[in-house]
N, C-alpha and C positions, 0 to 999 in steps of 0.2 A: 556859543561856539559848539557845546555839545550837540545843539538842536540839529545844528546845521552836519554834524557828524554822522547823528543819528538819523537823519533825514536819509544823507549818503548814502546809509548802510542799506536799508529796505529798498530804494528801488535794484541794489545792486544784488541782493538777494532773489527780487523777482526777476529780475533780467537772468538771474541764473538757471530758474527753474524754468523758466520761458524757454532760455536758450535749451534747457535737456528737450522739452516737448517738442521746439522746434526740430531738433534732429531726429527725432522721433519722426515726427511726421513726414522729413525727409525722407527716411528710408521706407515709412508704406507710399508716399507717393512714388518710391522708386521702384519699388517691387510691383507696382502697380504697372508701370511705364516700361519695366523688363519685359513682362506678360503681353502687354503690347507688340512689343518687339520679338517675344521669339514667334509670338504666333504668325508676324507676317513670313517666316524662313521656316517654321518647323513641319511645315508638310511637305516641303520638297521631297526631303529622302521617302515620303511614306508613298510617294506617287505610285512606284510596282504594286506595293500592295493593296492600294486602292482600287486601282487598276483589277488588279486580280480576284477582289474581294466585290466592288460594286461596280464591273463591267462598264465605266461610263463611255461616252462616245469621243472620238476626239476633242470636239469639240467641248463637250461637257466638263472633260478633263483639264481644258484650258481656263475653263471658268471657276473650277475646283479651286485651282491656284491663282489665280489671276483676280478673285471678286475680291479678298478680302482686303490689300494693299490699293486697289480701286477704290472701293467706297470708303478705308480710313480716308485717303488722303482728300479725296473729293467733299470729304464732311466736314475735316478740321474746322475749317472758318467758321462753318454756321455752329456748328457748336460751340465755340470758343464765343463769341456774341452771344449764343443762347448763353450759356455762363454767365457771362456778363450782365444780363438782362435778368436771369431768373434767379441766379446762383451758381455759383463753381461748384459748392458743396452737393445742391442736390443732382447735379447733371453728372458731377462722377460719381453719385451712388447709383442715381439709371443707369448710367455705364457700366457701376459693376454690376448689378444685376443683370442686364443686358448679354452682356458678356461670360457669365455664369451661365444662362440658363442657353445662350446660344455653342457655348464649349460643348453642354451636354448633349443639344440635340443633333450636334454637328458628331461626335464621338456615338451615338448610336445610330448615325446613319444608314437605311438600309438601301440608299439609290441615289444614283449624282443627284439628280435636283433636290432631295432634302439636304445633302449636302454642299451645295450650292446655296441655298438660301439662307443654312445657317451657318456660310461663312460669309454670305452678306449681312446678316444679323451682327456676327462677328466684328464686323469692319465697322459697323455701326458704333456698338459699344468701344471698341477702339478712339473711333472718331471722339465721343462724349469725356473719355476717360485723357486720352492724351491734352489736352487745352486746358483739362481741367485743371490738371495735377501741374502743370506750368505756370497758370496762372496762381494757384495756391502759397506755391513754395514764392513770387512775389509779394503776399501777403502776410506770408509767414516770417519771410526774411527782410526786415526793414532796412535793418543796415548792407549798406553797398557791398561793403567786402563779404560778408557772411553769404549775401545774395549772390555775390558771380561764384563763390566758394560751390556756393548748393546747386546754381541753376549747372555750373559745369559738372558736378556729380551725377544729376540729372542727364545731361547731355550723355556724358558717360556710358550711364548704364542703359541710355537706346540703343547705341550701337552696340554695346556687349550683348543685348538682347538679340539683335538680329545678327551678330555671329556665332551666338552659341545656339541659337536656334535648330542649325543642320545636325548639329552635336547632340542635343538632348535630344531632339527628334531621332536619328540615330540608337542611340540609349533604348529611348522606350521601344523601338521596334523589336530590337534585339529581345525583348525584355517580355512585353505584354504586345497588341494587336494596337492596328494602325489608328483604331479610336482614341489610344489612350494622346494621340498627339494633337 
């Protein structure tokens, strides 16, 4: 009877530590999936000074805003399958790389089409990084209730992403130059 006590006790200790990691990784794939989110809202407000700063053309200017919620969303599926096919893990480390090095070149832009393309870059790494971090936290989260608990967390913090986006965009203008959004 002890065995069977002491049997009880270890996996209920791993399930606890599991359970801390798991939340853990909850919240980097969320902060992951924020960043997502405010990027498709945070250049709204920067538009004037984009405008002012890199002269684009109308049309250029439509593209400024307009490429990066384009190619996320047009990308989702193949990525989400790439995932599934190569890894979740390593498609949203592409993603954050992607999306790191396309933030910077997008933030030093000195002409609409650099920045255009790396806010098509952008949408890209978006694309790789949201599928991924979805499909994770089902991996991560076995049990049903922990899962709808995490994936609505998740859900959550998309949209808090794209409403606070105008907000922090906002912020930084006030603050630093229209790169830093």
């Amino acid at each position: 009877m002890s065995g069977t006590t002491t049997a009880a006790v270890r996996p209920s200790r791993g399930a606890t530590g599991a359970g801390t990691n798991r939340w853990v990784v909850l919240v980097v794939l969320c902060v992951s999936l924020l960043l997502v989110g405010l990027d498709a809202t945070v250049l709204h407000v920067a538009v004037p000074a984009v405008t002012e700063d890199l002269r684009p053309s109308a049309v250029e200017l439509l593209w400024i805003v307009d490429i990066y919620p384009l190619v996320c969303a047009s990308l989702l599926i193949l990525f989400g399958t790439l995932g599934d096919r190569v890894g979740r893990r390593r498609v949203l480390l592409l993603g954050y790389a992607l999306f790191g090095v396309a933030s910077a070149v997008a933030a030093l832009a000195h002409n609409g089409e650099t920045l255009i393309l790396a806010r098509a870059l952008l949408g890209v790494g978006g694309a790789m990084i949201m599928p991924a971090t979805l499909s994770i936290l089902r991996q991560v989260f076995p049990d049903r209730r922990e899962r709808a608990l995490a994936i609505g967390i998740w859900s959550a913090v998309a949209a808090v992403g794209a409403a606070v986006g105008p907000l922090l965009g906002g912020f930084l203008l006030e603050h630093f130059w229209w790169g830093s959004v």
